[in-house]
LOLUM-76619 format. One line per field, with one value per residue: residue number from 1; residue in one letter; x, y, z of N, C-alpha, C in turn. Coordinates in steps of 0.1 Angstrom, whole numbers, padded with zeros to 4 digits. Last residue first. Layout:
BEGIN
k	(NUM; ...)
r	(A; ...)
n.x	(X; ...)
n.y	(Y; ...)
n.z	(Z; ...)
ca.x	(X; ...)
ca.y	(Y; ...)
ca.z	(Z; ...)
c.x	(X; ...)
c.y	(Y; ...)
c.z	(Z; ...)
//
This chain:
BEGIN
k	(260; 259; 258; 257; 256; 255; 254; 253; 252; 251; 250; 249; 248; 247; 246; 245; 244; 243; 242; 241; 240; 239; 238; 237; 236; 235; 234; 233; 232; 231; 230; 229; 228; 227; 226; 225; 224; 223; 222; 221; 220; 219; 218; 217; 216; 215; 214; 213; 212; 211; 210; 209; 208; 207; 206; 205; 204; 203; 202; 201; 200; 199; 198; 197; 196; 195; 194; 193; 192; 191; 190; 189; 188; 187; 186; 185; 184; 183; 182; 181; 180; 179; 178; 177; 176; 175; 174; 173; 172; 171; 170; 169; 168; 167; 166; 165; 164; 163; 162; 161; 160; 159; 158; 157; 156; 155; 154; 153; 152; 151; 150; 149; 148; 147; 146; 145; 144; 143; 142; 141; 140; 139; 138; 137; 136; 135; 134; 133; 132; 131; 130; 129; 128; 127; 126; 125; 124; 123; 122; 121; 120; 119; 118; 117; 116; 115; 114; 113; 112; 111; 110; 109; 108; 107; 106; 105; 104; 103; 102; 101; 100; 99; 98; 97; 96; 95; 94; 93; 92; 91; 90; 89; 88; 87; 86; 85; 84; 83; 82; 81; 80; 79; 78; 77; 76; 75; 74; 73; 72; 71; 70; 69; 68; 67; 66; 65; 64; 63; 62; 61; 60; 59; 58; 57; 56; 55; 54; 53; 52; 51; 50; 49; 48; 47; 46; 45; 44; 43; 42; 41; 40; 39; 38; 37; 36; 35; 34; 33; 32; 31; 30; 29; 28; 27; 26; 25; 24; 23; 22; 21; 20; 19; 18; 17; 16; 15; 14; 13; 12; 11; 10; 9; 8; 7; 6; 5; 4; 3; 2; 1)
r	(X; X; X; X; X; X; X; X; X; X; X; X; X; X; X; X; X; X; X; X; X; X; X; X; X; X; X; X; X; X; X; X; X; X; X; X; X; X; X; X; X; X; X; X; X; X; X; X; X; X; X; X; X; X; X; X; X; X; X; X; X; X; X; X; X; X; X; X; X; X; X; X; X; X; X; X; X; X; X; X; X; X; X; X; X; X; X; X; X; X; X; X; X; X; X; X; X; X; X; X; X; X; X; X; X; X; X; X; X; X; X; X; X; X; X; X; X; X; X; X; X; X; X; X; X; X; X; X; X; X; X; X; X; X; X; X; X; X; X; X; X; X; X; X; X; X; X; X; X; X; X; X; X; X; X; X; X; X; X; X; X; X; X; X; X; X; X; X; X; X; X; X; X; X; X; X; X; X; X; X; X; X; X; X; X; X; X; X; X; X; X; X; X; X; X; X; X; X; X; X; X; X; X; X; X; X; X; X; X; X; X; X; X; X; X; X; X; X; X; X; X; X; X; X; X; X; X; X; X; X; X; X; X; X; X; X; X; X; X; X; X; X; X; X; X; X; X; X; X; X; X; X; X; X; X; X; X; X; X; X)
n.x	(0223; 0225; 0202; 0177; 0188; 0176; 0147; 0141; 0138; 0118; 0097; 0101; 0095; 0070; 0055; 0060; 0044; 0019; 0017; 0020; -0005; -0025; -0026; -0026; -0057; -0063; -0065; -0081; -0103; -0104; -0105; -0130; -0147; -0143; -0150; -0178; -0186; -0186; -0207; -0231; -0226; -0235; -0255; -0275; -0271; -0288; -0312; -0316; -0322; -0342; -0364; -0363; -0375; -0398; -0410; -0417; -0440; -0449; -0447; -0465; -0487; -0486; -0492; -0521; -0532; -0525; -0534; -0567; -0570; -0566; -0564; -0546; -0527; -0535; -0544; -0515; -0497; -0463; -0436; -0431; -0419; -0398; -0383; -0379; -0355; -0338; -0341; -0328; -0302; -0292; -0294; -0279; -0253; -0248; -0243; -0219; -0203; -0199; -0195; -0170; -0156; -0154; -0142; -0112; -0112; -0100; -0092; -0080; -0051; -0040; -0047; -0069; -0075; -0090; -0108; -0124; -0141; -0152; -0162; -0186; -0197; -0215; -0226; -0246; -0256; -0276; -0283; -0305; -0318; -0331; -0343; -0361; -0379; -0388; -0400; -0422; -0436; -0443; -0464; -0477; -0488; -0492; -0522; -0537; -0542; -0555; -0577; -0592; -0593; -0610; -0634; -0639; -0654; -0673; -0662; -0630; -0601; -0568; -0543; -0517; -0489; -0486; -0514; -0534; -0568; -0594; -0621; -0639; -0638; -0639; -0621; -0592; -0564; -0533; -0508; -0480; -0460; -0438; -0421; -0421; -0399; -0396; -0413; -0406; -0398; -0429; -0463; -0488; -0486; -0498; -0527; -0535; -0525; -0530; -0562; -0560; -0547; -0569; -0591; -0579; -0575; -0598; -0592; -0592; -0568; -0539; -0514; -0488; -0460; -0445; -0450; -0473; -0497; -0530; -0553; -0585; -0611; -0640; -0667; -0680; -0658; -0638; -0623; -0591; -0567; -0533; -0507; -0494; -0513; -0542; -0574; -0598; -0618; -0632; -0646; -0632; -0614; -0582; -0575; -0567; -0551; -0527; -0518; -0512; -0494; -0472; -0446; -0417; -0402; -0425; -0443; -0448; -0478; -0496; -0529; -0548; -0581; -0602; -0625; -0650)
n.y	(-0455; -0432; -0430; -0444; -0418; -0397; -0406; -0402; -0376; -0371; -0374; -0363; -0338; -0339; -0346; -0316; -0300; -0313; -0309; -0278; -0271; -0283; -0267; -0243; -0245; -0252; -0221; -0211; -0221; -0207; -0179; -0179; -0184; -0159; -0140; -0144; -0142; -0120; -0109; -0119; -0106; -0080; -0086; -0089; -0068; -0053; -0066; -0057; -0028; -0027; -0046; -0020; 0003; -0010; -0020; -0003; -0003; 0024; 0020; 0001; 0017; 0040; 0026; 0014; 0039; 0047; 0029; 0033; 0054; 0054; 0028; 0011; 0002; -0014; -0036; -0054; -0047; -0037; -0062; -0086; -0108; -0099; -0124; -0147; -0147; -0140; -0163; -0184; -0170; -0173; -0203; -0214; -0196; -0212; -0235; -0235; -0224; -0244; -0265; -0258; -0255; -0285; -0291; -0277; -0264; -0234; -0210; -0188; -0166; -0149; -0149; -0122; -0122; -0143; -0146; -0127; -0139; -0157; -0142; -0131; -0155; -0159; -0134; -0137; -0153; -0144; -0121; -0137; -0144; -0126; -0114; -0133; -0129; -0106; -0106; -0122; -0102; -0083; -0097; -0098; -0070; -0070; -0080; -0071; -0045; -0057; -0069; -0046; -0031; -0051; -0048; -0019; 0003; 0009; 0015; 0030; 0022; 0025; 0000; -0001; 0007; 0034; 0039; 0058; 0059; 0070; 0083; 0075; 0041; 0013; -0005; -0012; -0042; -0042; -0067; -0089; -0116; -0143; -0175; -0210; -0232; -0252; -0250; -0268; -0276; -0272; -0278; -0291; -0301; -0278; -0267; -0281; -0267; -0241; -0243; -0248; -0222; -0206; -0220; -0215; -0183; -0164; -0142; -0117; -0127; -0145; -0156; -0172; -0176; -0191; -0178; -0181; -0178; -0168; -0157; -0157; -0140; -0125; -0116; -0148; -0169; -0169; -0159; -0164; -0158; -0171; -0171; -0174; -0172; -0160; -0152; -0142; -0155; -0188; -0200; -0234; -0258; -0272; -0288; -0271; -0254; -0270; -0269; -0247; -0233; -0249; -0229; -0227; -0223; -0220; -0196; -0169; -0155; -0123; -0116; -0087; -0082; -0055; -0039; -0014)
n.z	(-0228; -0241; -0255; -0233; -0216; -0235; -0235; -0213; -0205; -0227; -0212; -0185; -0195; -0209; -0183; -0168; -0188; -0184; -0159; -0161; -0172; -0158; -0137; -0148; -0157; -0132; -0124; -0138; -0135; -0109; -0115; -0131; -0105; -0092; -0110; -0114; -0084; -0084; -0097; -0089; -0064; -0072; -0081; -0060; -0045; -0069; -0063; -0033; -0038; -0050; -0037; -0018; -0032; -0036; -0014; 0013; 0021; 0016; -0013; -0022; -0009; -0031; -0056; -0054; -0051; -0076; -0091; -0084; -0093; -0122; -0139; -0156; -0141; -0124; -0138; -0142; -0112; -0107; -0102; -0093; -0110; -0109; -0094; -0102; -0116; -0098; -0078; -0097; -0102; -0074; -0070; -0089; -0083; -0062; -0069; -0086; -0068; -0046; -0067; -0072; -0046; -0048; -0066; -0056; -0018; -0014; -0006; -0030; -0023; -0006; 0017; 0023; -0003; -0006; 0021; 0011; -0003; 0010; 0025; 0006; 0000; 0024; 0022; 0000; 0008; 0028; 0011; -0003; 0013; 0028; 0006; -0006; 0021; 0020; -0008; 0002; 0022; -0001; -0016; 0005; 0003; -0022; -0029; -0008; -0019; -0044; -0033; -0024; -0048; -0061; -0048; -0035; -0012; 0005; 0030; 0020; 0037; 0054; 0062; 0084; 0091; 0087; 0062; 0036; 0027; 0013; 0030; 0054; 0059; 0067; 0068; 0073; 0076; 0083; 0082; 0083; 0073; 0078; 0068; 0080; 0089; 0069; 0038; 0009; -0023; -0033; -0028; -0029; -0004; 0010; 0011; 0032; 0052; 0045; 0051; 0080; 0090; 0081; 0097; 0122; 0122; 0098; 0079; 0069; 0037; 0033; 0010; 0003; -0019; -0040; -0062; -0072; -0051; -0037; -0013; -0002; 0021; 0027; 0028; 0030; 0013; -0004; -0031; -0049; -0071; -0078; -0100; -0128; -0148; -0128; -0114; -0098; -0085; -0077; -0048; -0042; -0037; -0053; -0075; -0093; -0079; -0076; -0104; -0109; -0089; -0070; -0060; -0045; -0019; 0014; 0020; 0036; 0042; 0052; 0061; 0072; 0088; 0094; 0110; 0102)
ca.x	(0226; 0239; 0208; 0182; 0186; 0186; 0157; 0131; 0149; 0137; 0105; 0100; 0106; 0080; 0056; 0064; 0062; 0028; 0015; 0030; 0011; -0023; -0021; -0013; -0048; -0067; -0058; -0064; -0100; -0105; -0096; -0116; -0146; -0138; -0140; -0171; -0186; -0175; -0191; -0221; -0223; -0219; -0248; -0266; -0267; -0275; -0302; -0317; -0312; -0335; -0358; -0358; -0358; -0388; -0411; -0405; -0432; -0452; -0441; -0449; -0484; -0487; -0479; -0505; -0526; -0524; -0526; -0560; -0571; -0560; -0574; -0558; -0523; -0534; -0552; -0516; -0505; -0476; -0445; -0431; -0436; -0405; -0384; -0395; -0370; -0343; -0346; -0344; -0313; -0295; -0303; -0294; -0261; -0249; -0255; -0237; -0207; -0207; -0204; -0182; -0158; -0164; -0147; -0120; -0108; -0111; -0082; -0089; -0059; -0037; -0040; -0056; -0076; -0080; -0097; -0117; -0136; -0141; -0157; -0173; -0189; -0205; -0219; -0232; -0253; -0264; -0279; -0290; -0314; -0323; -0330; -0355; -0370; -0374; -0389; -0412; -0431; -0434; -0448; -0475; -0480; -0484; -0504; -0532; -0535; -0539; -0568; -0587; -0581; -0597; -0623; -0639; -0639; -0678; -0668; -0647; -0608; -0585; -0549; -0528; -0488; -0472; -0506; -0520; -0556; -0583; -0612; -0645; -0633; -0655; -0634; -0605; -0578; -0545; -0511; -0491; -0463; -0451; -0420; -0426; -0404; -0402; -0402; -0415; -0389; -0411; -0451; -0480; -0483; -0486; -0517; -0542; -0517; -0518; -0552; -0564; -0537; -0552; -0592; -0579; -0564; -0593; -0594; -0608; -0581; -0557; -0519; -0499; -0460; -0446; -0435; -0464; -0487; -0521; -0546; -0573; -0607; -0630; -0655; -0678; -0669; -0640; -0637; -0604; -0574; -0551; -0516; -0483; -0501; -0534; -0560; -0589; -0625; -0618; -0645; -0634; -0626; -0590; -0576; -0576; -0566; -0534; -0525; -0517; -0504; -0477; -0463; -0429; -0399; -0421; -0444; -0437; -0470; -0493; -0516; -0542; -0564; -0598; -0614; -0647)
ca.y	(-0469; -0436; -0431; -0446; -0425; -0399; -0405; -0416; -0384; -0362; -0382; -0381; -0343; -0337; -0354; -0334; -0300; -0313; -0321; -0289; -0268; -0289; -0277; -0244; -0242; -0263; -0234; -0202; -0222; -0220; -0183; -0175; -0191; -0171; -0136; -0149; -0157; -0123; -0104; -0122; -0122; -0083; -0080; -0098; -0081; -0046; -0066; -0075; -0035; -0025; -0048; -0037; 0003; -0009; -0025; -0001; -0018; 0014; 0029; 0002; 0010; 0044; 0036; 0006; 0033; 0059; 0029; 0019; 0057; 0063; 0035; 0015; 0014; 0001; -0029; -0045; -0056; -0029; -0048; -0073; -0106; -0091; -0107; -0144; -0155; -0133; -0144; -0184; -0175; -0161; -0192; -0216; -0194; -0198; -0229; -0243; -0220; -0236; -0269; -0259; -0241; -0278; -0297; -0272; -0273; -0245; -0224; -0196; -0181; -0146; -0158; -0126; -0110; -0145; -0155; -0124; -0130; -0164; -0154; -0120; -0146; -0168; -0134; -0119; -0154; -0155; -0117; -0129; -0156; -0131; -0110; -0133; -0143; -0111; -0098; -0128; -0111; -0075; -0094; -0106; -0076; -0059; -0086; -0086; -0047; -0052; -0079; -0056; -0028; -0050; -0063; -0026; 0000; 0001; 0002; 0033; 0021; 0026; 0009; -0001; -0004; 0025; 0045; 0039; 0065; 0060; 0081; 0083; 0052; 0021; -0002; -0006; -0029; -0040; -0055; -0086; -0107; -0138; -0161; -0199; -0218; -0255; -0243; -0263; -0267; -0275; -0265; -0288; -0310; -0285; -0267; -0283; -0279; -0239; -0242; -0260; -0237; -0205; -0218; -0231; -0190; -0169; -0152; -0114; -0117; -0144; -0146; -0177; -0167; -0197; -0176; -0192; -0172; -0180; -0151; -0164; -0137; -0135; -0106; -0129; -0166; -0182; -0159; -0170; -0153; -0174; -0164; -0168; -0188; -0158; -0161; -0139; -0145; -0179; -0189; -0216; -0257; -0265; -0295; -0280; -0245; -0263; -0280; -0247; -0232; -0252; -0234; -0224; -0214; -0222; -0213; -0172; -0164; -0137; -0124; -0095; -0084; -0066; -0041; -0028)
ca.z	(-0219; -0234; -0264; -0247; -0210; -0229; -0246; -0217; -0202; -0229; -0226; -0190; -0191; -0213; -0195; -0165; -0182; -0198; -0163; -0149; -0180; -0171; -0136; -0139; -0167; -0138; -0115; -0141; -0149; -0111; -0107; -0138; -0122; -0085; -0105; -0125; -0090; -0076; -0104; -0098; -0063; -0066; -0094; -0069; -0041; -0060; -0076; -0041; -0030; -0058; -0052; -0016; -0027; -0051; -0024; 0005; 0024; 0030; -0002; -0027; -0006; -0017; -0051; -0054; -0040; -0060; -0094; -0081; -0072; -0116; -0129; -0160; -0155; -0122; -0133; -0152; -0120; -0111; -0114; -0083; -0108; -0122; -0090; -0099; -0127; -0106; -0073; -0090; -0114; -0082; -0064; -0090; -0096; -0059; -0052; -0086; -0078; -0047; -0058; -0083; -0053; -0034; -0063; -0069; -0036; -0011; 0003; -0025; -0032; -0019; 0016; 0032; 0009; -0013; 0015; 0020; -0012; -0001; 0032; 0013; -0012; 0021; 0032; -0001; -0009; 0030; 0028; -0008; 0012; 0038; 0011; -0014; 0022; 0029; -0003; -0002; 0024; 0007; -0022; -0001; 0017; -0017; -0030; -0006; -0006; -0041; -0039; -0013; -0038; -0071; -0045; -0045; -0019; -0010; 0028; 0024; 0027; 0055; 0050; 0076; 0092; 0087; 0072; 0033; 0036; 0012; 0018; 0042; 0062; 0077; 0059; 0078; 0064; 0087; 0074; 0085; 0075; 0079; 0068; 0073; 0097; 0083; 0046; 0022; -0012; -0038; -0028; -0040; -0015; 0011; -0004; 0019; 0048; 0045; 0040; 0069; 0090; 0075; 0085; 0119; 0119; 0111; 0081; 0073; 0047; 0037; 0019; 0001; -0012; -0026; -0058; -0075; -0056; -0037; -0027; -0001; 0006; 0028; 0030; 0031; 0022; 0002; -0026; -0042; -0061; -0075; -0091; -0114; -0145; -0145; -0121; -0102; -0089; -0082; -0059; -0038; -0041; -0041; -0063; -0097; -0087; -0074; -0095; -0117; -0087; -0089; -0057; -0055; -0027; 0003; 0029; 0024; 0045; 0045; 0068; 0063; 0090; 0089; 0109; 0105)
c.x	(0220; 0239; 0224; 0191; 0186; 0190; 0172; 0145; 0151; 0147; 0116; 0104; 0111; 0097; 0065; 0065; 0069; 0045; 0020; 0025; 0018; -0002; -0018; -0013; -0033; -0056; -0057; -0061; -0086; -0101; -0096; -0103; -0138; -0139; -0134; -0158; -0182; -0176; -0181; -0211; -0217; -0216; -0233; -0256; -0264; -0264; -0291; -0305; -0307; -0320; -0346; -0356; -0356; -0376; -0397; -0404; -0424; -0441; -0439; -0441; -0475; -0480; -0476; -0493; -0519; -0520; -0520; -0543; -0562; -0555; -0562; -0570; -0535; -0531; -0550; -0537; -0511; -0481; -0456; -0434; -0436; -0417; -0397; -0397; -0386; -0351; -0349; -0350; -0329; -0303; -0308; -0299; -0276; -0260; -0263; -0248; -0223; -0210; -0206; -0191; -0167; -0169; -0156; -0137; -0118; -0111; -0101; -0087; -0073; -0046; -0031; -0045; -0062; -0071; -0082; -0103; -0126; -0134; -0147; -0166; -0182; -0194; -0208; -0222; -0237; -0251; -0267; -0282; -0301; -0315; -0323; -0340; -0361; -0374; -0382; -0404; -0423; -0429; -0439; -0463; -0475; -0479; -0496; -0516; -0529; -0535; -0552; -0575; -0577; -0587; -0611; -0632; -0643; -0668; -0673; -0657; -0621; -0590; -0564; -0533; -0505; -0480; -0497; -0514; -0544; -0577; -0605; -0637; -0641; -0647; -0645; -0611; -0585; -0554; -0528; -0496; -0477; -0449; -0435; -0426; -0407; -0405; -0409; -0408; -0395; -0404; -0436; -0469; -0481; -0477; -0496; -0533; -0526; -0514; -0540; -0560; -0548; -0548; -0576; -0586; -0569; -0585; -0593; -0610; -0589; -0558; -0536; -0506; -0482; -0453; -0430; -0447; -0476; -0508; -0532; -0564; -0589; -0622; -0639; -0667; -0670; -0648; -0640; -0612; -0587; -0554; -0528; -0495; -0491; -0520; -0550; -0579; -0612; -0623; -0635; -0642; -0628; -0607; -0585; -0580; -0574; -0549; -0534; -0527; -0514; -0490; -0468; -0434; -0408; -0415; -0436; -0438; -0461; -0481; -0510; -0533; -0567; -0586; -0609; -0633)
c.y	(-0479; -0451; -0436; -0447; -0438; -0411; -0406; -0418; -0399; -0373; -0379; -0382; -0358; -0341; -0351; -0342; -0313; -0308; -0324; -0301; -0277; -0290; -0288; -0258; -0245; -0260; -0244; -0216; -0221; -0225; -0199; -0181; -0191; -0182; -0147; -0147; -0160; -0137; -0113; -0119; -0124; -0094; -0081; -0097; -0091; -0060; -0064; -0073; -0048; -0032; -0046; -0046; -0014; -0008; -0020; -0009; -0015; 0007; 0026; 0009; 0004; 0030; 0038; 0018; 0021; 0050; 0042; 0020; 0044; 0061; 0045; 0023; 0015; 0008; -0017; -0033; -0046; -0036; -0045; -0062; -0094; -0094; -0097; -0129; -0147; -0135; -0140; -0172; -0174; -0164; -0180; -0207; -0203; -0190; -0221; -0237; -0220; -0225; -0254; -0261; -0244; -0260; -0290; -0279; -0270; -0253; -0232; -0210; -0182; -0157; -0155; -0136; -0112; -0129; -0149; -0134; -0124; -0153; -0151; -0131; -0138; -0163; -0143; -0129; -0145; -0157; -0129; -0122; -0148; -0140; -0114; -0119; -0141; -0119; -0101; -0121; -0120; -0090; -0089; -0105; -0088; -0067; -0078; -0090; -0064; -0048; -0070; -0067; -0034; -0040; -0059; -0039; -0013; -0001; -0001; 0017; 0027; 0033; 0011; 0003; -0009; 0010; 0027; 0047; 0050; 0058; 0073; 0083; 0058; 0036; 0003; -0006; -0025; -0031; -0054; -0072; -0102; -0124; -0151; -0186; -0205; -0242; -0247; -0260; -0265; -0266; -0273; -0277; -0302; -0288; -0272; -0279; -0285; -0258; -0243; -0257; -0249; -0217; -0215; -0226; -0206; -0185; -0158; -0136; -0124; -0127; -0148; -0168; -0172; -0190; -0182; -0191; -0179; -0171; -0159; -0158; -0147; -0140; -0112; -0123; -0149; -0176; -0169; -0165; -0157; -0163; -0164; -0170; -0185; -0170; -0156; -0150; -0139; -0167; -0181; -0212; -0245; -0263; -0284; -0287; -0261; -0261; -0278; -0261; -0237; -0249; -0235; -0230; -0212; -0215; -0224; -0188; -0167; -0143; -0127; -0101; -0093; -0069; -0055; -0030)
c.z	(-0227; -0229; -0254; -0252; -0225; -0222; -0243; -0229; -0206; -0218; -0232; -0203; -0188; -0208; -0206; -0173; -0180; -0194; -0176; -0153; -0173; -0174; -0144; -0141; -0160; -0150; -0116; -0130; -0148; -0122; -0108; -0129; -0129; -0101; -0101; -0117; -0106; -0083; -0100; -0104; -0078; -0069; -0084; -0081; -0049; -0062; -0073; -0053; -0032; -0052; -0053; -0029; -0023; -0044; -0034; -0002; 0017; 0033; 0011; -0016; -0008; -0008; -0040; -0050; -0036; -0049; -0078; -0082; -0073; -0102; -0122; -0151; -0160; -0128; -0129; -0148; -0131; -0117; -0107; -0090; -0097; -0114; -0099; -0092; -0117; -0115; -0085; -0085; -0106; -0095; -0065; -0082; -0095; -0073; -0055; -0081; -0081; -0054; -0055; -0078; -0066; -0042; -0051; -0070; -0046; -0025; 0002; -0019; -0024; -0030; 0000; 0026; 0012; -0007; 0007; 0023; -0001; -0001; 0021; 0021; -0008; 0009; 0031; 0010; -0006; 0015; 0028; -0003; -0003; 0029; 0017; -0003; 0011; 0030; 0009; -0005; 0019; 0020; -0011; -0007; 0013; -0008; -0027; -0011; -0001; -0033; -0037; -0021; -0027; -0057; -0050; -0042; -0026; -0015; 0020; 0024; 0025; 0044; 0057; 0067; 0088; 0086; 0072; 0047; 0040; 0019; 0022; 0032; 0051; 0069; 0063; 0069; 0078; 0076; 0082; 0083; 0075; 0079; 0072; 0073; 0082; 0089; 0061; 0035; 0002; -0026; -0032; -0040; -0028; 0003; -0001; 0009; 0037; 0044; 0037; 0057; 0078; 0077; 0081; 0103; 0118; 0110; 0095; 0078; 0050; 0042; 0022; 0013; -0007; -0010; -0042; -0068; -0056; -0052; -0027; -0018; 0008; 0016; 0033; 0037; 0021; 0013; -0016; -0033; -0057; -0066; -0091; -0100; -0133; -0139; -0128; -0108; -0100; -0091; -0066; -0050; -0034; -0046; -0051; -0088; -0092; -0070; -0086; -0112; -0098; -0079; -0066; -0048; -0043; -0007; 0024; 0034; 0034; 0048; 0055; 0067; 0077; 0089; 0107; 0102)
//
């Protein structure tokens, strides 16, 4: 039998804690990051505070009723939601993680339809957390090209705190919800479970896109102490020249005194 996974980046959270008190399922799974729901046979909804919100075995006026059922509690709702897709079998004699499926045996367990769920899941909000340190790098090589060519940053100080600001809530936000991308703690306890989280890490290159993320931001933030110093050194110029001036007012304030 052949089942499809979807999920959707619909958003950058999801108080899933509201949530869980507003939907009506079988919650077979929780903890303060993540629902997993029972919502008929072989049907299954898996919610994720990182905005990320995946189905099996669903058909789509069932996904759209959900997707505007948990609307209201997302921050940020994204008009063009991110998607990705993944295929179960469950007719197979062993496990098997190909490019773009998995085949299961048909008594495979919930615990590996759940971790096929978050895999694709995670491997959806990996490209919104790239596209969105993709733009991070790109406006940072702008500047950082600036000073390249001009020798300064040709942007007032008032716009460069602004995107200071930007830049550091965004990198803060990737990296508060990167970690939820570990090994749930069920595969350090089963051998096939922990095989085929590995297998599937693999699939969606899970860790090299991590790793690449961090990469991305460990530039940003080098560059954005780099530009912080430059602004401090441009505030510091402008002080000394405001004490130069005031000095020379009162030297001429004197002179000016002692002859006239």
């Amino acid at each position: 039998m052949t089942q499809n996974v979807v999920s959707y980046q619909i958003a950058d959270t999801i108080d899933v804690k509201e949530f869980s008190a507003a939907f009506e399922g079988e919650l077979s799974y929780n903890d303060p990051s993540e629902l997993f729901y029972r919502t008929g046979d072989d049907q299954y909804v898996y919610v994720f505070k990182y905005g990320a919100v995946c189905f099996l075995n669903c058909d789509n006026a069932f996904i759209e009723a959900v997707l505007r059922r948990i609307k209201p509690y997302c921050k940020n709702l994204f008009s063009n939601p991110l998607t990705d897709e993944f295929i179960v079998e469950t007719d197979a004699r062993e496990v098997r993680v190909g490019f773009n499926k998995i085949e299961v045996p048909s008594s495979a367990s919930t615990d590996v339809l759940r971790l096929v769920m978050l895999n694709v899941s995670q491997s959806v909000a990996l490209d919104y957390y790239e596209e969105q340190t993709g733009r991070l790098l790109t406006e940072t090589n702008r500047h950082t090209q600036q000073l390249v060519d001009r020798g300064r940053l040709d942007i007032s100080g008032k716009k460069l705190r602004q995107y200071i600001g930007k830049s550091l809530l965004l990198r803060n936000h990737i990296a508060e919800n990167i970690y939820v991308f570990d090994s749930p703690p069920e595969t350090w306890e089963s051998e096939s479970l922990n095989r085929i989280d590995s297998d599937l890490k693999r699939t969606f290159d899970l860790q090299v896109r991590v790793r690449t993320i961090h990469e991305g931001l460990t530039i940003i933030k080098d560059n954005l102490e780099l530009f912080r110093a430059l602004l401090q050194h441009r505030y510091g110029n402008i002080l000394e020249w405001i004490v130069i001036v005031l000095i020379m007012v009162e030297v001429l304030n004197l002179v000016f005194e002692k002859f006239f």
